[in-house]
N, C-alpha and C positions, 0 to 999 in steps of 0.2 A: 677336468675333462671337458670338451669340448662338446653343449648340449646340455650341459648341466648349469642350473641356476645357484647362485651365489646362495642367496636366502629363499629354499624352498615355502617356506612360512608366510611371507611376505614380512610386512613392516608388522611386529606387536600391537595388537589393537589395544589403546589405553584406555580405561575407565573413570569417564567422566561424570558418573552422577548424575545425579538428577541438576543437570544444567539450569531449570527454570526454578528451580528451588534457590540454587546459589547466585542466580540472579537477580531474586529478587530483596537481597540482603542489600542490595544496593544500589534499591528502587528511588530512595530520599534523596541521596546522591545525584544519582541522574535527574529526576525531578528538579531539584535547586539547581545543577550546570544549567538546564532546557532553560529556565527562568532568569536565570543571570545573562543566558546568550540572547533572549527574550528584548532585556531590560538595557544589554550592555554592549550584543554584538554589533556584526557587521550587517547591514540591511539583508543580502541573501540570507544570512546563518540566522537573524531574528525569524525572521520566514519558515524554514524549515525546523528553528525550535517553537516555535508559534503552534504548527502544523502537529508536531508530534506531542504538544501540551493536549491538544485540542483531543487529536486521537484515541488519547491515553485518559482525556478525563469524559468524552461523550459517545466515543470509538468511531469507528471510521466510517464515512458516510455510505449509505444505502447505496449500493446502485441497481435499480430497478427498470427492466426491461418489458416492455408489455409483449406480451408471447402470447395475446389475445391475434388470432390467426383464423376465424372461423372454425376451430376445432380441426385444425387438417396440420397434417408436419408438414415441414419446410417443405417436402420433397413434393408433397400434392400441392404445392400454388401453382397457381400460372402466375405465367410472367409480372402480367399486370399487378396483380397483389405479392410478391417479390419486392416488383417494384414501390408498392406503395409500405410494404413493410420498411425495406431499407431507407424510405425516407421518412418515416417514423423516428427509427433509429439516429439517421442522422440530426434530424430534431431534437431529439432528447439529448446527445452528444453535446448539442449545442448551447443549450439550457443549462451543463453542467460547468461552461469554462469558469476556471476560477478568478475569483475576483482580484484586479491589479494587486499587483504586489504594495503598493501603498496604502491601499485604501483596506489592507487587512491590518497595517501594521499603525496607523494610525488609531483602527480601534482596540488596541493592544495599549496604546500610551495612555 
């Protein structure tokens, strides 16, 4: 009939388990691939397993905003201090770019 849905139900929703549990059956595995890609890939793919050895064995880096604002929200600055917030921010921004792609992967060899 016309108006009428094929599968009122929609799709069966399947039951996947404790997904981070079955994951991590096969932590060592991924570990030794990251390590091999590390040791054996292609310079970008050493890079991003470099990246996710690092994450996985010190976690992921801080990133830390200073929200020191004279105790006022955003919406109480004047412009000026606005102003001098966001180039704070842009500063810090700056401070963070990551280091050449070779010069991570050299101390990796």
């Amino acid at each position: 009939m016309k108006g009428q849905v094929a599968n009122p139900g929609g799709r069966p929703k399947r039951h996947i388990g404790d997904l981070s549990r079955e994951a991590r059956h096969y932590a060592r595995l991924a570990l030794d691939t990251l390590v091999k890609i590390c040791r054996t890939g292609m310079e970008r793919n050493k890079l991003t397993a470099a990246r996710e050895l690092l994450d996985r064995g010190y976690g992921r880096p801080v990133q830390s905003i200073d929200m020191l604002a004279a105790g006022k929200k955003l919406s109480e600055l004047s412009p000026a201090e606005l102003a001098a917030f966001e180039a704070r921010l842009m500063t810090a921004a700056a401070d963070d770019v990551e280091p050449a792609q070779g010069d991570l992967l050299r101390t990796l060899q």
